[in-house]
C-alpha atoms as a printed R data frame, in Angstrom:
    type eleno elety resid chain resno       x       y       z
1   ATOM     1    CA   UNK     A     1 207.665  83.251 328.068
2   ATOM     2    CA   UNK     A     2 205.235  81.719 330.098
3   ATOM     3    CA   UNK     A     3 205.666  84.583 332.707
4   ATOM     4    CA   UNK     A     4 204.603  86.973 329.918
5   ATOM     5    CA   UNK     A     5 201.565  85.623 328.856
6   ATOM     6    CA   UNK     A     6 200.550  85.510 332.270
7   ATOM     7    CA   UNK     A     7 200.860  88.402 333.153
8   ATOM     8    CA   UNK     A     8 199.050  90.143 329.915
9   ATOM     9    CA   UNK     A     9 196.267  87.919 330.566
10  ATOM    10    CA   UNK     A    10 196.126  89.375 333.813
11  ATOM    11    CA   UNK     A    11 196.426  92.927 332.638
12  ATOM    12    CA   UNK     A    12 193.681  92.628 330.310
13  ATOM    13    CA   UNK     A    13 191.344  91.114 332.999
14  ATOM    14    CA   UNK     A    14 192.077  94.124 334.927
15  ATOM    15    CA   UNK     A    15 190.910  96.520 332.056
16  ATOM    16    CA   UNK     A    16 188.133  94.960 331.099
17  ATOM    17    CA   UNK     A    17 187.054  94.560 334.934
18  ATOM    18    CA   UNK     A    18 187.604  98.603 334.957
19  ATOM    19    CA   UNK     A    19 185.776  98.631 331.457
20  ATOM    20    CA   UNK     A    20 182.907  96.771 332.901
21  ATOM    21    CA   UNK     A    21 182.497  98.578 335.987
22  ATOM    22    CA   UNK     A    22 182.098 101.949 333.758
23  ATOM    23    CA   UNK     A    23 179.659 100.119 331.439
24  ATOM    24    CA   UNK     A    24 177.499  99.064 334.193
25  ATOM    25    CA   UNK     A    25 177.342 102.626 336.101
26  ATOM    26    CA   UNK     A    26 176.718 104.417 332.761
27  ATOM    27    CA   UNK     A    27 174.083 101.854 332.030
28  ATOM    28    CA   UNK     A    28 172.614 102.451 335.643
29  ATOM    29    CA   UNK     A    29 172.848 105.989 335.114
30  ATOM    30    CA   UNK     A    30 170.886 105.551 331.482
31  ATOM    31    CA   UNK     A    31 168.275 103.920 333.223
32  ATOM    32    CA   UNK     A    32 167.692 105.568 335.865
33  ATOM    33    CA   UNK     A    33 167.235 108.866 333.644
34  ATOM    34    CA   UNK     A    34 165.400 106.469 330.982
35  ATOM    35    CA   UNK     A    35 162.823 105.743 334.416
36  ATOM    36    CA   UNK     A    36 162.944 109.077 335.365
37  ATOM    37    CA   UNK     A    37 161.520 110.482 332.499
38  ATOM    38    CA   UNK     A    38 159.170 107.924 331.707
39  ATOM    39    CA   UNK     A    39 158.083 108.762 336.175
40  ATOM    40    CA   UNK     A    40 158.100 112.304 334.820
41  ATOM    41    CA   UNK     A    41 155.882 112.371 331.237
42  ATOM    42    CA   UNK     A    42 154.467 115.268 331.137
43  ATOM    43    CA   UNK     A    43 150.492 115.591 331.241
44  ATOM    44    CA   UNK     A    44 148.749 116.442 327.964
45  ATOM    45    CA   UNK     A    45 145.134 116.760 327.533
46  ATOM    46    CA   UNK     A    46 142.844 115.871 324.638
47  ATOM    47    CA   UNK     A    47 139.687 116.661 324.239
48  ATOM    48    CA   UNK     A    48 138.772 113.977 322.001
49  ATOM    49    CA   UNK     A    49 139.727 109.984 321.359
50  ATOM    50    CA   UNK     A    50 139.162 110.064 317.950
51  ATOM    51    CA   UNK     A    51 142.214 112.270 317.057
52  ATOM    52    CA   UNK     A    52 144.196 111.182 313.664
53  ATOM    53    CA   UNK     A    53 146.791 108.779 314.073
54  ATOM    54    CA   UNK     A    54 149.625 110.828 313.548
55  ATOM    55    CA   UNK     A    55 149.191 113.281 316.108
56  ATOM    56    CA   UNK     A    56 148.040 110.266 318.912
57  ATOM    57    CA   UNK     A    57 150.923 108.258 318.877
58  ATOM    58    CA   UNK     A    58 153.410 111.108 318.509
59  ATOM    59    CA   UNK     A    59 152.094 112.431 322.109
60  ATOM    60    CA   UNK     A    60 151.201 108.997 323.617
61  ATOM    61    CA   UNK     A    61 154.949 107.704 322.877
62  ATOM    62    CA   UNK     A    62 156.423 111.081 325.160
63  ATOM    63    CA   UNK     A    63 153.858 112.553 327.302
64  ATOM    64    CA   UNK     A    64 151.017 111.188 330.150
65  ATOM    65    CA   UNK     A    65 148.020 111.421 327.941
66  ATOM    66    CA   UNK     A    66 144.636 112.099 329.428
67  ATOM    67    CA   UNK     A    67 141.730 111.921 327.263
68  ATOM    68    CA   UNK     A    68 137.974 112.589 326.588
69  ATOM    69    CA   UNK     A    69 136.331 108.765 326.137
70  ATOM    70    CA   UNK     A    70 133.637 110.004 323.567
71  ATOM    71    CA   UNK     A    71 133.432 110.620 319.888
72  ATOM    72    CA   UNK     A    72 131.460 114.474 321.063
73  ATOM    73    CA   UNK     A    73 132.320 117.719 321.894
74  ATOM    74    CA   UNK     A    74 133.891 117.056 325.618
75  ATOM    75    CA   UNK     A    75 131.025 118.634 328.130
76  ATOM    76    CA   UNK     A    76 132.149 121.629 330.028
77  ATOM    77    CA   UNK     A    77 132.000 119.886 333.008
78  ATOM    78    CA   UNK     A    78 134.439 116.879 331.968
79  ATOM    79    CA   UNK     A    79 136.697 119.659 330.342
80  ATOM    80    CA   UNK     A    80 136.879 121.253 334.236
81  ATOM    81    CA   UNK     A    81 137.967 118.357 335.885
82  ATOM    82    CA   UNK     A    82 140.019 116.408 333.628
83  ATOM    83    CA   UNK     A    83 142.165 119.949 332.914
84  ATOM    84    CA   UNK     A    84 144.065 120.531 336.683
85  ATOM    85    CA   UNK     A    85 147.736 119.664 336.485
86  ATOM    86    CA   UNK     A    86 148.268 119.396 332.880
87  ATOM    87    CA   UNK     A    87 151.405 120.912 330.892
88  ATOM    88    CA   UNK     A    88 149.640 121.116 328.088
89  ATOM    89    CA   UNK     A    89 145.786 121.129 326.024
90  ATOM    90    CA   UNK     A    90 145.156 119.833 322.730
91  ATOM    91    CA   UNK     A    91 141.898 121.513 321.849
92  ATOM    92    CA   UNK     A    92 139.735 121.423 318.493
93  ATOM    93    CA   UNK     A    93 137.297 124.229 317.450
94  ATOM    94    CA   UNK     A    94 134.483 123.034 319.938
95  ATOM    95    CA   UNK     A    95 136.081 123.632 322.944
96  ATOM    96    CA   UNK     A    96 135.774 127.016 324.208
97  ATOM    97    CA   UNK     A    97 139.550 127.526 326.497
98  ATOM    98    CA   UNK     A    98 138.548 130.404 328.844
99  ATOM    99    CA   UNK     A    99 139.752 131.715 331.626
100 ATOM   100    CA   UNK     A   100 137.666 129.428 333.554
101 ATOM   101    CA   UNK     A   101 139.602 126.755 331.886
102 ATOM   102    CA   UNK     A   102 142.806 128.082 331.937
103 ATOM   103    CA   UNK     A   103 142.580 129.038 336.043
104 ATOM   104    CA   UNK     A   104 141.652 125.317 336.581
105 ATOM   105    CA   UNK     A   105 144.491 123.690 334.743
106 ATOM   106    CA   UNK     A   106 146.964 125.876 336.852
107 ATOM   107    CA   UNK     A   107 150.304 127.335 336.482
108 ATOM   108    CA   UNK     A   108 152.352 124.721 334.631
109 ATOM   109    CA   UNK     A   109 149.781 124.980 331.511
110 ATOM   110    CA   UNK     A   110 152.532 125.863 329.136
111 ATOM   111    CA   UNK     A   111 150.858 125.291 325.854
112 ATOM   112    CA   UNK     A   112 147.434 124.765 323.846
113 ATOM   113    CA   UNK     A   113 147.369 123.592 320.696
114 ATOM   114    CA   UNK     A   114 144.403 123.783 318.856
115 ATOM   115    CA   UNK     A   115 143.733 121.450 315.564
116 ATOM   116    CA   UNK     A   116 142.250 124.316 313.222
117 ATOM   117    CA   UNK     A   117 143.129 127.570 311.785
118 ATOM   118    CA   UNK     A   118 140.203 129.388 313.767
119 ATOM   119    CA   UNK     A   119 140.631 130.604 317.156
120 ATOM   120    CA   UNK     A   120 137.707 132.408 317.772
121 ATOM   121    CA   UNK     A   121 137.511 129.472 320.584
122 ATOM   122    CA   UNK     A   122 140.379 130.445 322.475
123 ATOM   123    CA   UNK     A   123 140.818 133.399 324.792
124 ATOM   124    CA   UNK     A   124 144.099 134.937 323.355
125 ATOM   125    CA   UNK     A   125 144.260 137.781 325.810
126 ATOM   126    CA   UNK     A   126 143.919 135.272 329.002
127 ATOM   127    CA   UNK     A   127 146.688 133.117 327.063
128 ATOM   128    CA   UNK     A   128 149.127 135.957 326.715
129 ATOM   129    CA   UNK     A   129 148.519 137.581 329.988
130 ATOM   130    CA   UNK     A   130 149.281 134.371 331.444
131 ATOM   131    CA   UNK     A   131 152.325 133.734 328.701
132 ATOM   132    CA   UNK     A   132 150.869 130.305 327.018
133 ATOM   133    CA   UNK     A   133 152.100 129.198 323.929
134 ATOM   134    CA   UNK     A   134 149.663 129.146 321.545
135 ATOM   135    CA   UNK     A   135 149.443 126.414 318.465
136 ATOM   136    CA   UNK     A   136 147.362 125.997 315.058
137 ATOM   137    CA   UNK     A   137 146.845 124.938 311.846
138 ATOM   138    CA   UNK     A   138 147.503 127.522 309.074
139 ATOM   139    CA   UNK     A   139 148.042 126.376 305.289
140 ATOM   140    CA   UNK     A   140 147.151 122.865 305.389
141 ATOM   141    CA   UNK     A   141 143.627 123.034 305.327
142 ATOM   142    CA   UNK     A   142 143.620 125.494 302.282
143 ATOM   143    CA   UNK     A   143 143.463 122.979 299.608
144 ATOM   144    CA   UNK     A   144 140.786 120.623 301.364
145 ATOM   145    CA   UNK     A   145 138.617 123.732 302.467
146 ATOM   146    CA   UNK     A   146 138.589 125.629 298.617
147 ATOM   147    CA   UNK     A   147 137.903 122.310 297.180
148 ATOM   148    CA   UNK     A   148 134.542 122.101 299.179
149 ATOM   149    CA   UNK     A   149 133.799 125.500 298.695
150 ATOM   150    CA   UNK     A   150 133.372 124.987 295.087
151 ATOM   151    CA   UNK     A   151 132.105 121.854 295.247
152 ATOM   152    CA   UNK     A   152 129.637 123.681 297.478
153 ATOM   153    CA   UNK     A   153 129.103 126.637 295.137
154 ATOM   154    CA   UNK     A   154 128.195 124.039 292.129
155 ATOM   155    CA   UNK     A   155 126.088 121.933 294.063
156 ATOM   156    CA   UNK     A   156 124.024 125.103 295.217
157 ATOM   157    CA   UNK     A   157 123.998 126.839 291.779
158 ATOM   158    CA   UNK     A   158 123.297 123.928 289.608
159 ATOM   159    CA   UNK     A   159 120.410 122.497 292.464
160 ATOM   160    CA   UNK     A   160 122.320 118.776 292.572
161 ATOM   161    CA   UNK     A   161 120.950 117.478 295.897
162 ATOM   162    CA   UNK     A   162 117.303 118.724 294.271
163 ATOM   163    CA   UNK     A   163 117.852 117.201 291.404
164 ATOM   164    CA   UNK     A   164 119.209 113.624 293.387
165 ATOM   165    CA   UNK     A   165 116.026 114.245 295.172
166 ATOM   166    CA   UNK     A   166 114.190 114.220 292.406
167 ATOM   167    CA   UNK     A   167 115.136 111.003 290.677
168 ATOM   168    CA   UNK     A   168 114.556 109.133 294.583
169 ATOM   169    CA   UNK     A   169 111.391 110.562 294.483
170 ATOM   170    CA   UNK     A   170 110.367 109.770 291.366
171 ATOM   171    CA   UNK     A   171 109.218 113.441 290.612
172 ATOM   172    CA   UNK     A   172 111.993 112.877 287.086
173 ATOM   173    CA   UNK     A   173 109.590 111.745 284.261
174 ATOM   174    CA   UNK     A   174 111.558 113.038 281.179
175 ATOM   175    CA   UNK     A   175 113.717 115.769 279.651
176 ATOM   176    CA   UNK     A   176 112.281 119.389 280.102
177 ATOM   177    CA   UNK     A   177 113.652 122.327 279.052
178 ATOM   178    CA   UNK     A   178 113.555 124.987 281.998
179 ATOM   179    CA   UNK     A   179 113.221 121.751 284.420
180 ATOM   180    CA   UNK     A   180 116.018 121.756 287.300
181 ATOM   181    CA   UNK     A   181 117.898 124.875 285.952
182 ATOM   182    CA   UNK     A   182 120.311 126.218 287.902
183 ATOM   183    CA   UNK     A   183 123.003 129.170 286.982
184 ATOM   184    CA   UNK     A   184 126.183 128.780 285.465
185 ATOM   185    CA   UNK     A   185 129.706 130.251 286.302
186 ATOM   186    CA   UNK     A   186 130.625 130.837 282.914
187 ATOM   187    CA   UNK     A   187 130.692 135.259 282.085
188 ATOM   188    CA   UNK     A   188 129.742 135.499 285.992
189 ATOM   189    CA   UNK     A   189 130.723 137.811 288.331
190 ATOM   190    CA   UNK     A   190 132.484 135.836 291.709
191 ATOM   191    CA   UNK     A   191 133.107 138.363 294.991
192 ATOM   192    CA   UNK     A   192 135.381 136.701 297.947
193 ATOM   193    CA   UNK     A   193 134.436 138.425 301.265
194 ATOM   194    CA   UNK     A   194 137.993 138.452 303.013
195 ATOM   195    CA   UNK     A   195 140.515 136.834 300.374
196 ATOM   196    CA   UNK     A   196 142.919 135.134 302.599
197 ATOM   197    CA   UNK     A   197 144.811 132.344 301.779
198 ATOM   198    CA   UNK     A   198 141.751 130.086 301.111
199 ATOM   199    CA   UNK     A   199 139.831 132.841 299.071
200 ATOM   200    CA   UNK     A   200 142.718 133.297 296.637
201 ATOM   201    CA   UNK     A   201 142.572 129.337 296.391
202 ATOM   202    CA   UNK     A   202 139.155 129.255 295.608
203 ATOM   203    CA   UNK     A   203 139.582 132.397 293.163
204 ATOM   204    CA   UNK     A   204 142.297 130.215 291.603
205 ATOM   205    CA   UNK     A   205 140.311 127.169 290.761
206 ATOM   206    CA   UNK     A   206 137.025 129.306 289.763
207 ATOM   207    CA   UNK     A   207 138.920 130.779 287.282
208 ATOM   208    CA   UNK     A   208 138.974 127.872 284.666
209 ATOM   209    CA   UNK     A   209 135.179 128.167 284.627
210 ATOM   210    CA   UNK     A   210 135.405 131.214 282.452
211 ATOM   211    CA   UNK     A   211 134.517 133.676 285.378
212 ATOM   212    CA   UNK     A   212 134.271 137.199 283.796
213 ATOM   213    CA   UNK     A   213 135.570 139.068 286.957
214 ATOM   214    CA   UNK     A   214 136.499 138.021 290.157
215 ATOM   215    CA   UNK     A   215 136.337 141.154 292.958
216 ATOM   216    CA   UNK     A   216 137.725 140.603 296.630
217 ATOM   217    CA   UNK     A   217 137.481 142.850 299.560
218 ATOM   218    CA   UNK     A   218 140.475 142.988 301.923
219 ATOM   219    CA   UNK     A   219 142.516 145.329 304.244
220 ATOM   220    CA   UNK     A   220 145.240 145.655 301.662
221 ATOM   221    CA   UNK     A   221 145.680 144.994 298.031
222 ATOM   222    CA   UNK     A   222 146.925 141.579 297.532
223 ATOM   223    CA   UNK     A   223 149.492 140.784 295.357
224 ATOM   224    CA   UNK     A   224 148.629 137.016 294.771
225 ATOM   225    CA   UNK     A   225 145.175 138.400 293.312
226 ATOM   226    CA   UNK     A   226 147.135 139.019 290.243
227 ATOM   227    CA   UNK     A   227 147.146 135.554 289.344
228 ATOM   228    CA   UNK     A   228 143.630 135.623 288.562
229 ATOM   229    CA   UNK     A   229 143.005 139.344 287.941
230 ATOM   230    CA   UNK     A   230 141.040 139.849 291.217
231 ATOM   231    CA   UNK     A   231 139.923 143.172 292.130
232 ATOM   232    CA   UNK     A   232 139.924 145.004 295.498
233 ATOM   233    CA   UNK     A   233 136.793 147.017 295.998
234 ATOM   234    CA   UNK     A   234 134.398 148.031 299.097
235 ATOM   235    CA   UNK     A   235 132.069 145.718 300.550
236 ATOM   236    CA   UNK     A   236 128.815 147.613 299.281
237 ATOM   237    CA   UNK     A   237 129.929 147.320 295.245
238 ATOM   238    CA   UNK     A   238 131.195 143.766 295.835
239 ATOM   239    CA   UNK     A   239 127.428 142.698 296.818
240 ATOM   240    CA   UNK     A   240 125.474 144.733 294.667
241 ATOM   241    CA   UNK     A   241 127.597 143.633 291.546
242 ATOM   242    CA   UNK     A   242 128.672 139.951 292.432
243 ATOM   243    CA   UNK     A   243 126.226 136.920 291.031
244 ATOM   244    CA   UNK     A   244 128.300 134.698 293.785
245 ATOM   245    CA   UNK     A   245 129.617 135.959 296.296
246 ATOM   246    CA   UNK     A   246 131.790 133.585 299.133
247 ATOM   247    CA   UNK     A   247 132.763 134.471 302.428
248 ATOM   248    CA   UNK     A   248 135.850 133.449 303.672
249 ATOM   249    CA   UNK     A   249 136.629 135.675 306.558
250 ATOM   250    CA   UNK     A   250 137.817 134.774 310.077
251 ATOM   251    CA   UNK     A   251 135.215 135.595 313.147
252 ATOM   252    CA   UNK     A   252 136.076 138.758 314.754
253 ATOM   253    CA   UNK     A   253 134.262 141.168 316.693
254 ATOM   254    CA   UNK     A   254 133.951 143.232 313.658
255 ATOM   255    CA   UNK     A   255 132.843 140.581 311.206
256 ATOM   256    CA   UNK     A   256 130.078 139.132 313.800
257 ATOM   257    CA   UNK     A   257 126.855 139.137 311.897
258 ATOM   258    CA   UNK     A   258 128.335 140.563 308.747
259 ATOM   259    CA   UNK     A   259 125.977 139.548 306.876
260 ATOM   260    CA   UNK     A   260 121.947 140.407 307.908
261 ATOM   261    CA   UNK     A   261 119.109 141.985 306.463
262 ATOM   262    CA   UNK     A   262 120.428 145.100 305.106
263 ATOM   263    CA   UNK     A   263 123.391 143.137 303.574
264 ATOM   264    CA   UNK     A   264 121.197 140.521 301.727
265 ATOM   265    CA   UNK     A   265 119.076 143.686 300.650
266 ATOM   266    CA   UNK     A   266 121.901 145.260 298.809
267 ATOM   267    CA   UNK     A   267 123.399 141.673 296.531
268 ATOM   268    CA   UNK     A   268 121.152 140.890 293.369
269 ATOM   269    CA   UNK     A   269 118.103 138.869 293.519
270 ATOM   270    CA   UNK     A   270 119.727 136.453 291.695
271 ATOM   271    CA   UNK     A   271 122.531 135.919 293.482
272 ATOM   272    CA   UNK     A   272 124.070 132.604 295.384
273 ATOM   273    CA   UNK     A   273 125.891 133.458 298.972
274 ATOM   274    CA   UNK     A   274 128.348 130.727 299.976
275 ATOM   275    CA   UNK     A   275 129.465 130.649 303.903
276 ATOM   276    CA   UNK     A   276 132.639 128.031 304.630
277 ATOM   277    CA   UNK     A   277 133.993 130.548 307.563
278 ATOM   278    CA   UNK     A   278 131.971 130.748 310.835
279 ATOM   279    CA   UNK     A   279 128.117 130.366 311.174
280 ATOM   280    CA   UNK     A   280 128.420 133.614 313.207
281 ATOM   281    CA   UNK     A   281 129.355 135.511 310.319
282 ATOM   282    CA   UNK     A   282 125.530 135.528 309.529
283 ATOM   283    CA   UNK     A   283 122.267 136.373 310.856
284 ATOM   284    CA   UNK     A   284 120.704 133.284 310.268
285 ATOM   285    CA   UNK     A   285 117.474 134.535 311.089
286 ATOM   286    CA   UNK     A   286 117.904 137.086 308.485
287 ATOM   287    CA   UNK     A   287 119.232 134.576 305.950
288 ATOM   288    CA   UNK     A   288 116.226 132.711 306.432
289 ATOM   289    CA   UNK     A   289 114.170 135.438 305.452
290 ATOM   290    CA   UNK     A   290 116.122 136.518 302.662
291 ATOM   291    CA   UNK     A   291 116.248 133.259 300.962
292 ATOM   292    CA   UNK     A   292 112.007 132.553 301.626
293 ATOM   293    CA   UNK     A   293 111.305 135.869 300.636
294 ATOM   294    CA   UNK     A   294 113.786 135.934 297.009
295 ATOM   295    CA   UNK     A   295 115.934 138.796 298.455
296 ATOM   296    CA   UNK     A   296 118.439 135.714 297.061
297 ATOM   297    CA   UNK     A   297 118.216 133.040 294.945
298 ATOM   298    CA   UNK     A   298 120.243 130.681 297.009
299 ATOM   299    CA   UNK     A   299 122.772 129.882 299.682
300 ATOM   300    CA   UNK     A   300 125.333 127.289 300.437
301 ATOM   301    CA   UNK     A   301 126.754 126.530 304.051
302 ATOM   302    CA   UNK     A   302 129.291 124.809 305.494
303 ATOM   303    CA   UNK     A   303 128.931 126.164 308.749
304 ATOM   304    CA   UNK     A   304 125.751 127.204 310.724
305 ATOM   305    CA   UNK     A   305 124.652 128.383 313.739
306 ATOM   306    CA   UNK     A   306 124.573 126.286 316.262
307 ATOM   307    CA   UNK     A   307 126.317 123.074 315.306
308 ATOM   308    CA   UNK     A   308 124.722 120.530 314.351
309 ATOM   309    CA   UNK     A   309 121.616 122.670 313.124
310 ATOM   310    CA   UNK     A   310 118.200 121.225 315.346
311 ATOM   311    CA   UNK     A   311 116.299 119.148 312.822
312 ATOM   312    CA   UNK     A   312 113.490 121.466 312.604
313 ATOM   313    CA   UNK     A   313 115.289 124.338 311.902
314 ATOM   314    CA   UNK     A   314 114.086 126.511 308.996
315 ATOM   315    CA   UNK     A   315 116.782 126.275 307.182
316 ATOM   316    CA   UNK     A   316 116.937 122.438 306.616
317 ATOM   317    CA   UNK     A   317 113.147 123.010 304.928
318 ATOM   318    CA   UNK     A   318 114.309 125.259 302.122
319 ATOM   319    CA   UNK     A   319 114.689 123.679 298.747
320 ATOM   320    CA   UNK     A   320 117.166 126.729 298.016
321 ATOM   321    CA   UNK     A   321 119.683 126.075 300.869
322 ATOM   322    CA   UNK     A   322 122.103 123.520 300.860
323 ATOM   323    CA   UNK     A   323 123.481 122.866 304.155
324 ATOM   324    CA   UNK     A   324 126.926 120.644 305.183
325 ATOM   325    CA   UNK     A   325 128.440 119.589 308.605
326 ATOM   326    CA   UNK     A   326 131.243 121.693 308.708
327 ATOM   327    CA   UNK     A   327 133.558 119.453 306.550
328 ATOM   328    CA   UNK     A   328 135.742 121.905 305.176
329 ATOM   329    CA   UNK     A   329 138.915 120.459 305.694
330 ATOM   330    CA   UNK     A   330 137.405 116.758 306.365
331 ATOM   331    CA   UNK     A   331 139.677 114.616 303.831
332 ATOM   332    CA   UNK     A   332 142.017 112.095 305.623
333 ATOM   333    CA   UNK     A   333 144.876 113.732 304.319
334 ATOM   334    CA   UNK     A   334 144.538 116.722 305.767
335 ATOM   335    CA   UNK     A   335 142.812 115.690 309.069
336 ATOM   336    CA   UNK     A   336 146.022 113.598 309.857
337 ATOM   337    CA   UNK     A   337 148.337 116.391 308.968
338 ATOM   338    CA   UNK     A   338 146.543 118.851 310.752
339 ATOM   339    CA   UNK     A   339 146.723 116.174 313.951
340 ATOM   340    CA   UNK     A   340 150.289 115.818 313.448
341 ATOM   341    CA   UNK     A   341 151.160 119.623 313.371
342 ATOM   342    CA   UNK     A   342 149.117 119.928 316.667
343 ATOM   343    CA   UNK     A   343 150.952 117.779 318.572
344 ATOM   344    CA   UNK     A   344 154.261 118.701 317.017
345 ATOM   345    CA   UNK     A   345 153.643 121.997 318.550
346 ATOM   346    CA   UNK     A   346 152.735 120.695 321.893
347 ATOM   347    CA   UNK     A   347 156.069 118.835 321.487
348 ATOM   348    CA   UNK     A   348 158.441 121.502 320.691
349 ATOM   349    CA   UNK     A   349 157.135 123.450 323.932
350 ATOM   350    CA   UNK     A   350 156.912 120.863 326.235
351 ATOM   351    CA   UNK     A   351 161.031 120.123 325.536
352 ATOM   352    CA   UNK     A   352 161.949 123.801 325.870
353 ATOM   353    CA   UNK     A   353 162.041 124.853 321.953
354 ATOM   354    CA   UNK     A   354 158.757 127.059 321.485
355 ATOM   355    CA   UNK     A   355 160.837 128.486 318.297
356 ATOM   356    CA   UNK     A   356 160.943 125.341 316.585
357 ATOM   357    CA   UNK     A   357 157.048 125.080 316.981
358 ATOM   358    CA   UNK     A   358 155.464 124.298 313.470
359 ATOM   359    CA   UNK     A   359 152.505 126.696 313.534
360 ATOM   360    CA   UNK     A   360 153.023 129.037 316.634
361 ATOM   361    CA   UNK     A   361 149.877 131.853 316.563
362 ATOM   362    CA   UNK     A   362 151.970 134.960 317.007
363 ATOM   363    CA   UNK     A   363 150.089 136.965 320.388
């Protein structure tokens, strides 16, 4: 009986010798991948510190991240040298990714990812020649971005920072009737230059107001314009029949400068123009002029050109101008989603799954 025992005892310390011996070389072999990769984190760039939470510590926790050490635009210069050897860039709208850029950073650039829905600041032909993935930001900004516009739109129309001014100022003695007047959205005629997915937001939450007619221009008729009885018409009648009119169009070639003297001519003297898409869409010189001269009541902008406007610029002395910093999409929700999506697409490239990319840009 004895014998027995014995020898099962002796059994089992020769399996679980053999059992040990594979633990230990699979947990050598898990380790030295484990060290491997962590040798071998790929280099990502980003051109800022102050990126949202969510996107930071989802590329910091897998990739070798190199950074720019100030809350500004990354200088050109810095941008050169920090870029050589990196797999991939995370870029926002201020940094212009050229072929300067791209012939610097080298041949295993295999993504950028930019953290907006523009890409007027990206070379897309460069990209493609050279077969870089491309990333953005469509759709979550929408909400954020129509929600300043007409925030935007009232505060222009209705003369809010004049009247805040005002009351600081002490110019507010007492209750006048035609005192701080400003023009009303009720029976009004709204016209959305380029009704994308953030013009048929805006359209949608105007509509409440009792807007009489809402008229859009656009390649194509769009369907979702039904929901708020937009109308597609030419860019001439939109102007010369809008009391608001809001442009929402991306910066092409084609749409560079849109909007100059002979396009302020033809909208009503009593019209407000509203400009959340790219300062470039205007001739600001021309707006300027327009807006001193009553060629328009008013204007709005979330965007200007350059950015940040100069302090003495003309604009910034008109008491009919309203002027933001480009805070379209700025609420923290959507700045940390937008961070998130960026470096999710970064991500899915860098591991060999560009079609599980969140937001690829289609070249």
């Amino acid at each position: 009986m004895c014998s027995v025992i014995i020898k099962n005892m002796y059994f089992n310390h020769i399996i679980f010798q053999n059992l040990s011996k594979k633990i230990n070389k699979i947990h050598s072999r898990f380790l030295h991948t484990t060290l491997m990769s962590m040798a071998n984190k790929p280099k990502v760039l980003i051109t800022r510190p102050d990126i949202p939470g969510k996107g930071l510590n989802l590329l910091q926790e897998q990739c070798d991240v190199v950074s720019w050490n100030k809350q500004t635009p990354i200088p050109r210069s810095e941008l050169l040298s920090k870029v050589p050897g990196v797999s991939a860039i995370f870029c926002t709208l201020t940094d212009k990714i050229d072929e300067e850029i791209l012939n610097a950073a080298g041949k295993q650039l295999q993504v950028v990812a930019t953290m907006s829905v523009g890409t007027d600041h990206l070379d897309l032909k460069a990209l493609k020649n050279r077969n870089i993935q491309v990333g953005y930001t469509p759709n979550i900004l929408t909400n954020a971005t129509a929600e300043l516009i007409v925030g935007l739109l009232l505060t222009t129309s209705r003369r809010l920072l004049e009247a805040n001014k005002a009351v600081h100022s002490g110019e507010w003695k007492a209750w006048a009737p035609t005192w701080m007047c400003g023009t009303g959205l009720a029976n009004s005629t709204v016209g959305i230059v380029g009704l994308g997915r953030i013009g048929c937001k805006v359209a949608e939450c105007l509509k409440p107001f009792g807007v009489s007619q809402i008229l859009y221009t656009s390649r194509t008729v769009k369907q979702e314009a039904t929901k708020f009885n937009g109308e597609k018409v030419q860019l001439d009648k939109l102007l010369s029949e809008s009391d608001f009119v809001i442009v929402t169009i991306a910066l092409t070639s084609d749409t560079k400068e849109l909007f100059n003297t002979k396009t302020f001519e033809k909208m009503k003297r009593s019209a407000i123009f509203i400009n959340a898409s790219r300062g470039e869409v205007v001739n600001q010189q021309s707006l300027i002029e327009a807006l001193k001269n009553g060629t328009i009541k008013a204007a709005g902008l979330d965007v200007t050109t350059p950015e940040p406007l100069p302090l003495d610029s003309e604009l910034l002395k008109l008491t009919n101008c309203v002027v933001l910093p480009h805070i379209g999409s700025a609420t923290i929700e959507t700045r940390e989603e937008m961070a998130k999506i960026t470096a999710e697409n970064i991500l899915a490239v860098l591991r060999g799954a560009t079609n599980e990319m969140p937001a690829p840009l289609k070249l």
